[in-house]
C-alpha positions in Angstrom: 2.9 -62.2 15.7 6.3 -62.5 16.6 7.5 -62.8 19.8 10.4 -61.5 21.9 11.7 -62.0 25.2 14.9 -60.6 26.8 17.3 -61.8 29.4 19.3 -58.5 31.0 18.0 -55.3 30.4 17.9 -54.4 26.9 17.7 -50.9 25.9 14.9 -48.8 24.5 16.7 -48.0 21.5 16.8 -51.5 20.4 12.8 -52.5 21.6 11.3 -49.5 19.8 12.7 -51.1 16.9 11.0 -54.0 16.5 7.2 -52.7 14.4 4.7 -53.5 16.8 1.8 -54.7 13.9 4.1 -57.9 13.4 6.1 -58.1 17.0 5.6 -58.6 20.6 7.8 -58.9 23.4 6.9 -61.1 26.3 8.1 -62.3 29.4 7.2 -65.7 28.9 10.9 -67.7 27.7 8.8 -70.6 26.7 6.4 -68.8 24.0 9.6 -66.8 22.3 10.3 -67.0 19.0 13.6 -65.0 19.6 15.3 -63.7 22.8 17.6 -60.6 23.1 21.0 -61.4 25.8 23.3 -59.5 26.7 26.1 -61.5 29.6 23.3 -63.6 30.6 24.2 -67.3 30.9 22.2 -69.8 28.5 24.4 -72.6 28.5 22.0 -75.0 30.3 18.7 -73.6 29.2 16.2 -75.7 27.4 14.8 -74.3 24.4 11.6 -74.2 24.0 10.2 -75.4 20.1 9.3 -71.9 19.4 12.6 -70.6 19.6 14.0 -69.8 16.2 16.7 -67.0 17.0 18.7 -65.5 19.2 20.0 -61.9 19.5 23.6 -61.2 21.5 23.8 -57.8 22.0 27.4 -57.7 22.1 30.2 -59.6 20.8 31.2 -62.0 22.8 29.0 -65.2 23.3 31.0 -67.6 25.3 27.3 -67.3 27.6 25.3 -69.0 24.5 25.6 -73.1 23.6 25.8 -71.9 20.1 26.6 -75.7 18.9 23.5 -76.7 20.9 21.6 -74.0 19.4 22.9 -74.7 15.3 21.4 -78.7 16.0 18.2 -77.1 17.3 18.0 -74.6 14.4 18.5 -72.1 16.6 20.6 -69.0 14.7 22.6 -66.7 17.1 23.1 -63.7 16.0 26.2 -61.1 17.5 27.0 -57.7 17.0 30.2 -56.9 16.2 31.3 -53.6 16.0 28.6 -52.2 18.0 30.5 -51.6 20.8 33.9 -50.8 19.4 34.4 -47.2 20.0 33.5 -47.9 23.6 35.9 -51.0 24.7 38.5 -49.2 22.6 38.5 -46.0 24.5 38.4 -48.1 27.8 41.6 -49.6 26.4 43.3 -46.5 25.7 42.0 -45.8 29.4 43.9 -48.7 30.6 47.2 -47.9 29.1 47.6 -44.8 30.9 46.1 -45.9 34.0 49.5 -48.1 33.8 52.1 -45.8 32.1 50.9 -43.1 34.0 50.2 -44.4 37.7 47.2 -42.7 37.8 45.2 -44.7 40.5 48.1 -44.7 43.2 48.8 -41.1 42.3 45.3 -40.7 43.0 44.7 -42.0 45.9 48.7 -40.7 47.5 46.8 -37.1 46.3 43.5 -37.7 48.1 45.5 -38.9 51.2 47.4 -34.9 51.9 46.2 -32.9 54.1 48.0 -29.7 55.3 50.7 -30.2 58.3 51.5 -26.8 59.3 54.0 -25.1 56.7 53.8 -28.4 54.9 50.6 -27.2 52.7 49.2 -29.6 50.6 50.6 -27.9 48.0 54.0 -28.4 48.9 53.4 -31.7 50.0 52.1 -32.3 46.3 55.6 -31.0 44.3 58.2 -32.8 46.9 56.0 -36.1 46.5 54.8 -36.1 42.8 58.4 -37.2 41.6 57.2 -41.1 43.2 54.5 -41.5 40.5 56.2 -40.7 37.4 55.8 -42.0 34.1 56.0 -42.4 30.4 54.5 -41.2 27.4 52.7 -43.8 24.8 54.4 -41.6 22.0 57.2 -43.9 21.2 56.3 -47.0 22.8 55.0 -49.9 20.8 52.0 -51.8 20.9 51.5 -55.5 19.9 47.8 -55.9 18.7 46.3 -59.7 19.1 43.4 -60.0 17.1 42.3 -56.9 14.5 38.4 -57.6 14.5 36.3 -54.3 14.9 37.8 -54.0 18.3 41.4 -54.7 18.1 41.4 -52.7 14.5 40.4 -49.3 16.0 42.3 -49.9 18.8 45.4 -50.3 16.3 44.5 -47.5 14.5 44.2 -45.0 17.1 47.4 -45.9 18.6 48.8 -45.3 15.4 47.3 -41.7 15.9 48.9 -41.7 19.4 52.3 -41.9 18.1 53.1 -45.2 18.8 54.7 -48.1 16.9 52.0 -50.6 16.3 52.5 -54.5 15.4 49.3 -56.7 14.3 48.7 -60.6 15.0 45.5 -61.9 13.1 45.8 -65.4 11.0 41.9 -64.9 10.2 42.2 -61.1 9.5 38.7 -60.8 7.1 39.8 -59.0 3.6 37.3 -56.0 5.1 38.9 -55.7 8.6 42.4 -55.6 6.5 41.3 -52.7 4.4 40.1 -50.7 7.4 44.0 -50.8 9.1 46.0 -47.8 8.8 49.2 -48.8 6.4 51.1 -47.8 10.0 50.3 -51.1 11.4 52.6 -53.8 11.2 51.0 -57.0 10.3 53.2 -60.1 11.3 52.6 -63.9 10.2 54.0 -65.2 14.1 53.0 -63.8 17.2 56.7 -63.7 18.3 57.8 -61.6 15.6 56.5 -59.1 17.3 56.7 -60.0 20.9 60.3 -58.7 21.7 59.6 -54.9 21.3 56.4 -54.6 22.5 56.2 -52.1 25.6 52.4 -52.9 25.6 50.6 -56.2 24.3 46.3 -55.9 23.8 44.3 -59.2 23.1 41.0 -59.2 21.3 39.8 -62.6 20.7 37.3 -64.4 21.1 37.2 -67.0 24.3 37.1 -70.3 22.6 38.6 -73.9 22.8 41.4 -72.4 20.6 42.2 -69.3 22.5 41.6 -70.3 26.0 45.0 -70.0 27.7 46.0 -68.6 24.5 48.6 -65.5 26.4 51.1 -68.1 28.5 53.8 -68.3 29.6 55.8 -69.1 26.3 54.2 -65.8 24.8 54.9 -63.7 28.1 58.2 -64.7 28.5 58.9 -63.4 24.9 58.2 -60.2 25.8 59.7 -57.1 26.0 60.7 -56.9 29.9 58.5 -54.5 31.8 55.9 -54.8 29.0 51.9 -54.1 30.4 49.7 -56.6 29.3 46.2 -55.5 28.7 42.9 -58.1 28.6 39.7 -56.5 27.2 38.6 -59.8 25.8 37.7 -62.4 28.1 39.3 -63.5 31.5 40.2 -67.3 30.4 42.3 -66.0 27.1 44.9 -65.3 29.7 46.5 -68.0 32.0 46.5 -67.1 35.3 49.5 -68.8 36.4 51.9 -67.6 33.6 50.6 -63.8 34.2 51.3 -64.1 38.1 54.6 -65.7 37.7 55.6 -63.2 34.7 54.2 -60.1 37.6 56.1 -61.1 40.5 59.4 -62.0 38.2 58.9 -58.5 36.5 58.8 -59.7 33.2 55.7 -57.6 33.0 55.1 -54.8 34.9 51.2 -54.7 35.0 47.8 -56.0 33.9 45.0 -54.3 33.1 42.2 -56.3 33.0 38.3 -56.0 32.4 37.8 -59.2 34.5 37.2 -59.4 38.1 38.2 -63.0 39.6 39.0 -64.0 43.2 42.4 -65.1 41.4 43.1 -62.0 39.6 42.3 -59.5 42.6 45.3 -61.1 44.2 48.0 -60.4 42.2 50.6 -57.5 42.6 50.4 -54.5 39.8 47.2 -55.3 38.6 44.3 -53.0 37.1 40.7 -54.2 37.6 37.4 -52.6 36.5 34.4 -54.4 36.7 33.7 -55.5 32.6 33.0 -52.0 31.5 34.4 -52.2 27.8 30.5 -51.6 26.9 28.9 -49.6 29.4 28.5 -46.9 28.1 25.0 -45.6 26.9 26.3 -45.1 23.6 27.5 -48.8 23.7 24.6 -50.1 24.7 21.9 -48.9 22.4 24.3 -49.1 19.6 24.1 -53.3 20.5 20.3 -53.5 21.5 20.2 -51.5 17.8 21.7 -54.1 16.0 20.5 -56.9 17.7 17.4 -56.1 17.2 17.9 -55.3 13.4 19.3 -58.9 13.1 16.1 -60.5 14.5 14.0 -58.5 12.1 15.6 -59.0 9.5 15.2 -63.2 10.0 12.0 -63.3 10.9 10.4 -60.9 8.4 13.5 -61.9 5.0 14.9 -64.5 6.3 18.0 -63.1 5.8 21.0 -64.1 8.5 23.5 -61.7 9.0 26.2 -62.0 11.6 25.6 -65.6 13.0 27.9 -67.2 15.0 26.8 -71.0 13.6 25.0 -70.3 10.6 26.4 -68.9 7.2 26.1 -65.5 6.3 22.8 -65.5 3.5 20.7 -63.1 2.2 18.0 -61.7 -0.3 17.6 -58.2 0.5 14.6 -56.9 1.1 11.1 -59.5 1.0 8.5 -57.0 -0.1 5.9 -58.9 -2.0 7.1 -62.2 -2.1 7.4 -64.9 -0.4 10.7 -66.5 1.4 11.4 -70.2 1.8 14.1 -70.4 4.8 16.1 -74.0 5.1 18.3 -75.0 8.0 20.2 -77.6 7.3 23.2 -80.1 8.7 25.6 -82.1 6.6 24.4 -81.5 3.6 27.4 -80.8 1.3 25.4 -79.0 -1.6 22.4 -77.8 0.5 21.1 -75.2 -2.5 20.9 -78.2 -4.9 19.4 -81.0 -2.5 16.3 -78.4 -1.6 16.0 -77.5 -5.3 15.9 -80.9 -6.4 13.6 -82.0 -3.0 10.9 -79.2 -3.9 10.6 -80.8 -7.4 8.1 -83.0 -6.0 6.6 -80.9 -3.7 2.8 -80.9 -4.0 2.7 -77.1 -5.0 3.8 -75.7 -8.0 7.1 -73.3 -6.5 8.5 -71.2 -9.5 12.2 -70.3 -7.9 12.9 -66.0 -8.5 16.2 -66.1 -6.2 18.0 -68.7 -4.1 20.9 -68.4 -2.1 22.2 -70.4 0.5 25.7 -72.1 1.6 27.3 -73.6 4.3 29.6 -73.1 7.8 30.9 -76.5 8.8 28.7 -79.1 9.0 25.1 -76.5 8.9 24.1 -74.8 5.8 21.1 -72.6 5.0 19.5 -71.8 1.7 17.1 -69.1 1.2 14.6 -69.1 -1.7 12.0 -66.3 -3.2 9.4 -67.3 -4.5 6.0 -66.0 -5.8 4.2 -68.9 -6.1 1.4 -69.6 -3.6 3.5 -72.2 -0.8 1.1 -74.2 1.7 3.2 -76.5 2.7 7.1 -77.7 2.8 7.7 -81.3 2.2 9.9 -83.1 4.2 13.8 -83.0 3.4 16.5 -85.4 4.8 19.0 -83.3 6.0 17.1 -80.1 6.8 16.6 -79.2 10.4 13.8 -76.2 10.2 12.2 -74.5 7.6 9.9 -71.9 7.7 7.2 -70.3 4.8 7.7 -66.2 5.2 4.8 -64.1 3.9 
C-alpha cells in the first residue's frame, strides 16, 4: 500500500483519484511514500526514508529543496499548465484594474451620497472625467517568459487587439507551436522594451531570475509603462520598481505579492496570490498532481519533474518495472544494463528507457522476468522493483 500525505488542503478532485486497493493517504509525514503541496514551505524538512515523491500542485516550487530532494531520490513533480487559464485571466484582470482606474473609481463611487440637488447621479457625470482611461486595443504588451502561462497570456492579448512582443531564450519547440504567428518573438529583452505600454513576467523564481526586472530593464521602458508580476515577488527588485514609480518611469504595478515593502509604494495593485484560486484552478492542480504520483509509483514513469528527466514506458499492465535513480553517471542506460548482467536473477530486458538532467539520470526497464532482488550499483541512488 501506497501512502500519501498532504501539506495544505488538497482538493477532492485530486484524492478521489488515487485507487484506494493500492493507495492510502495518511496523516503521518514520516510513513509517506509521497506528499501532495501546494505553497507549503519544505525547505528545512527532513525526509523521512520512505519518501520517494513529491507532488506540487502548482507550478511554482521555490517552497521545495528540489536539489536536496534529487540527492535523496526524491522526484518532485509540478503541474504546469494546470492553472493557466486561471492566473491568466487574473492578469488580464490586472491590466485593466490599471488602464482603467477601476479600484479608485470604485471606491470615489462608493464614497457619493446625495447633497441636496447634487444627486448622486449628478455627482457621478461632473466627477467621472478624474478616472479616465485607455483601451488595451492598441497598446503593446511585452511578454517575459511564454511557458503555459505567459503563452495564453500572449495569445489572448493578441485576441484583445494589442501588439504583443515575446522574450523566452528556453521557449520548448511545443510552447513555440502553441503561439499565435501575432506574437513577436525577440532574441533580447530590450528589443522590445521601448514600446511596451505594459510588460508581464512569467518565470520561474530562481538563482537566475531573482532580481531579474531591474533597474537596467525598467529604465528601458516605454515611459508610463504598467509593469505586471504574476510570477513570484523576488523576480522583481524592489528598489529599481520604487525608484522607477516615484520617477514615473512606470506608472503602476500590479502585483500578486503582498510584502510589507511592496504595500508601501505609490500606484501599486496588490491582491493577495490569487493567480490560482479559483475552484477550477485548483482541482485542475490536485488533478494532475495526483496523476503524476500514480503514474510513478504504479509505471514508474516520471513526467513533469523538476530534478529528474522526463522517462517513460507507458502503461505497466502485466510486467514488471525496474526504476533507477541515479547521479553522475554519464551513460546511466548502459551502466545498469551492463550492472544487471551479473545480477543473481536471470532479467530478460522488453523495454528500457532512461536519460539524464544534469548531474541525475533515471533509467526505466520492463521486464518479465521474475526480479527478487536489485544488486547493488555504483552510482545509483534508489531503485525500486514495480509489480
Amino acid at each position: 500500500m501506497v501512502k500519501i500525505a498532504t501539506l495544505n488542503k488538497i482538493s477532492p478532485a485530486g484524492l478521489n483519484r488515487f485507487p484506494k486497493n493500492h493507495f492510502e493517504i495518511t496523516e503521518q509525514l514520516d510513513e509517506a511514500n509521497g506528499i501532495l503541496v501546494r505553497s507549503q514551505k519544505m525547505l528545512d524538512m527532513d525526509f523521512s526514508d520512505q519518501l520517494y515523491a513529491i507532488g506540487r500542485a502548482g507550478v511554482g516550487f521555490n517552497n521545495i529543496p528540489i536539489d536536496r530532494c534529487a540527492e535523496e531520490g526524491i522526484v518532485v513533480f509540478n503541474t504546469p499548465g494546470a492553472n493557466a487559464n486561471g492566473v491568466k485571466e487574473l492578469v488580464i484582470g490586472g491590466m485593466l484594474l490599471a488602464i482603467r482606474h477601476i479600484l479608485p473609481a470604485t471606491d470615489w463611487a462608493s464614497s457619493l451620497e446625495d447633497a441636496g440637488d447634487l444627486t448622486v447621479e449628478k455627482q457621478t457625470e461632473k466627477g467621472k472625467s478624474q478616472f479616465k482611461g485607455s483601451d488595451l486595443m492598441g497598446k503593446t504588451i511585452g511578454v517575459v517568459g511564454l511557458g503555459g502561462i505567459g503563452g495564453m497570456v500572449a495569445n489572448v492579448c493578441v485576441d484583445l487587439g494589442m501588439t504583443v512582443y515575446g522574450y523566452d531564450p528556453f521557449i520548448s519547440t511545443h510552447n513555440a507551436h502553441r503561439l499565435y504567428q501575432e506574437v513577436q518573438l525577440v532574441q533580447n529583452m530590450n528589443d522590445m522594451l521601448p514600446f511596451c505600454d505594459f510588460l508581464t513576467v512569467h518565470l520561474h523564481a530562481n538563482a537566475d531570475t531573482n532580481g531579474m526586472i531591474d533597474t537596467s530593464v525598467l529604465s528601458a521602458l516605454k515611459t508610463g509603462a504598467i509593469l505586471l508580476n504574476y510570477s513570484r515577488a523576488s523576480i522583481v527588485d524592489f528598489k529599481s520598481v520604487k525608484s522607477a514609480l516615484e520617477s514615473g518611469k512606470i506608472s503602476a504595478y500590479v502585483t500578486d505579492f503582498p510584502t510589507a515593502d511592496v504595500l508601501t509604494l505609490p500606484h501599486t495593485i496588490v491582491t493577495p496570490h490569487l493567480g490560482a484560486s479559483t475552484d477550477e484552478a485548483e482541482d485542475n492542480c490536485a488533478i494532475m498532481a495526483a496523476n503524476e504520483l500514480i503514474d510513478y509509483f504504479e509505471n514508474g514513469n516520471i513526467v513533469n519533474s523538476v530534478n529528474y528527466p522526463r522517462i517513460t514506458l507507458g502503461a505497466r499492465r502485466d510486467q514488471t518495472r525496474l526504476s533507477f535513480l541515479t547521479k553522475g553517471i554519464d551513460s546511466p542506460v548502459d551502466t545498469i544494463i551492463n550492472a544487471l548482467k551479473y545480477s543473481p536473477d536471470d532479467i530478460h530486458i522488453n523495454q528500457v528507457n532512461g536519460g539524464t538532467r544534469g548531474d541525475f539520470g533515471y533509467v526505466l526497464i520492463s521486464t518479465d522476468s521474475d526480479v527478487s532482488k536489485l544488486p547493488e550499483i555504483e552510482g545509483v541512488i534508489r531503485s525500486r522493483i514495480i509489480h
